[in-house]
PLY file of the C-alpha trace (Angstrom):
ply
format ascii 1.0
element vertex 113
property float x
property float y
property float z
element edge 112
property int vertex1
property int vertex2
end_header
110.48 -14.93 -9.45
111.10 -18.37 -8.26
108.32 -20.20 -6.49
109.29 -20.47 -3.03
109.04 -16.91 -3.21
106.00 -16.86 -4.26
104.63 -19.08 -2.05
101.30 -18.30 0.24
102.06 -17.67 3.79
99.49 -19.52 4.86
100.14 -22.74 3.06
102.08 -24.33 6.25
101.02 -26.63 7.97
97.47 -26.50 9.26
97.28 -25.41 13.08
96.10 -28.36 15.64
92.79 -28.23 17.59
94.80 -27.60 20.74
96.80 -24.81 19.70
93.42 -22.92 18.40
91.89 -23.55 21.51
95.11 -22.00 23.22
94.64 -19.09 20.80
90.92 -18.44 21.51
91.58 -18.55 25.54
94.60 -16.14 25.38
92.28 -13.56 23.61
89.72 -13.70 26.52
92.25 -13.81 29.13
95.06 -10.91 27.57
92.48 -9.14 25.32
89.02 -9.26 26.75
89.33 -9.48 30.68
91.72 -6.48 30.28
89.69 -4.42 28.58
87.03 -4.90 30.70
88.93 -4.29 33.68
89.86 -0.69 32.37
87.43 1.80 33.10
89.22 4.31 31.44
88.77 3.03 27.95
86.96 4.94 25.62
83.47 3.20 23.22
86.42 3.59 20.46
89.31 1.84 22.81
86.50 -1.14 23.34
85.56 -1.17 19.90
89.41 -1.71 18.79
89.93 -4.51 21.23
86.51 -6.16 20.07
87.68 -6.19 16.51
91.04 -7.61 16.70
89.53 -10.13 18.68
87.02 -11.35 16.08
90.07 -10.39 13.47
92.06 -13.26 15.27
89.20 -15.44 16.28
88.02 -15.62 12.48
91.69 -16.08 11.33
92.75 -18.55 14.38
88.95 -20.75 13.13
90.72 -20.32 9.22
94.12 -22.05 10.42
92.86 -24.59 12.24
89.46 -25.52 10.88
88.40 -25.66 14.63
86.01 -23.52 16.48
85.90 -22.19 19.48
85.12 -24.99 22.68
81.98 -24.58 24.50
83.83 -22.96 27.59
85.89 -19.98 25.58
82.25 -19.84 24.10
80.09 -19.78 27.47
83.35 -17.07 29.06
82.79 -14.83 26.34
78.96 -15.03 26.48
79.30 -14.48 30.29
81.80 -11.55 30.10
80.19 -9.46 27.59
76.36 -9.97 28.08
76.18 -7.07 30.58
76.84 -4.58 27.44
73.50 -6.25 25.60
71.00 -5.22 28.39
69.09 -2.48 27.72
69.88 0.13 30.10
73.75 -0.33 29.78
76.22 2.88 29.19
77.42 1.35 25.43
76.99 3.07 22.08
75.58 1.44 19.34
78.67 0.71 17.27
80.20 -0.69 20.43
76.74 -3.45 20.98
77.44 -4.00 17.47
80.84 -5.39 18.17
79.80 -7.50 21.21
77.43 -9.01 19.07
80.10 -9.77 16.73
82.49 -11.23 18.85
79.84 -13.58 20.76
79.33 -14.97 17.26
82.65 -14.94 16.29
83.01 -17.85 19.15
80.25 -19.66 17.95
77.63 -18.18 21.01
74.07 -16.60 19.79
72.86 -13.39 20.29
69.14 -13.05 21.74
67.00 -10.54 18.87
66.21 -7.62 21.32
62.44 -7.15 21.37
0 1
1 2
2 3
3 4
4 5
5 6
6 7
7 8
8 9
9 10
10 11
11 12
12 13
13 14
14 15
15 16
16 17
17 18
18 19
19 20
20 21
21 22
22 23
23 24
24 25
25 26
26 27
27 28
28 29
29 30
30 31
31 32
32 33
33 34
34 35
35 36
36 37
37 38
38 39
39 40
40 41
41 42
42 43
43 44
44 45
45 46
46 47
47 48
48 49
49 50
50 51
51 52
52 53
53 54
54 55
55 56
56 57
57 58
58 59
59 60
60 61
61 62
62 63
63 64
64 65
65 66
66 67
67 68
68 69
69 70
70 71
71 72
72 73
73 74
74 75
75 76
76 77
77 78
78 79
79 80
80 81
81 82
82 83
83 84
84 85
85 86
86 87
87 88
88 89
89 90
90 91
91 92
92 93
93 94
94 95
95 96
96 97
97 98
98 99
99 100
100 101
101 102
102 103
103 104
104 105
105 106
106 107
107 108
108 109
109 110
110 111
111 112
């Protein structure tokens, strides 16, 4: 097999710091804020969304050797800090995956207790 087609997918060229940043606010604005705005999504449904978002976030930080800014970072600790307080409706799988995602843009996660 020749080696251009062999060659790693991935060995383009390396994303810019704009276009990750571009990346990380489209997943809070067409993955996040949606699935927060539908009530009708199941602890699995939320779960899903949650993972391709750290997926993407995680492969989006690999491209482009650039985190997350400090406002995707502060929107995402905003929008999903509700689901961390203790007398909130989510399952334990589903804090787990907050928790996740909040570090997967670079935020902290208070220890509970």
């Amino acid at each position: 097999m020749p080696a251009e087609e062999r060659r790693d997918p991935w060995a383009g060229e390396k994303m810019s710091r704009s276009e990750a940043q571009r990346k990380y606010i489209n997943l809070i604005q067409y993955q996040l804020r949606p699935m927060l705005g539908n009530r009708g999504l199941s602890d699995d449904g939320r779960v899903g969304v949650l993972k391709r978002m750290v997926r993407e976030a995680h492969r989006t930080r690999y491209e482009s050797g650039a985190v997350p800014g400090s406002g995707a970072r502060e929107e995402v600790q905003d929008l999903l800090a509700a689901y961390l307080k203790p007398d909130h409706w989510a399952g334990e799988e589903l804090r787990d995956w907050v928790k996740r995602t909040m570090r997967a843009y670079g935020g902290t996660v208070e220890s509970e207790g």
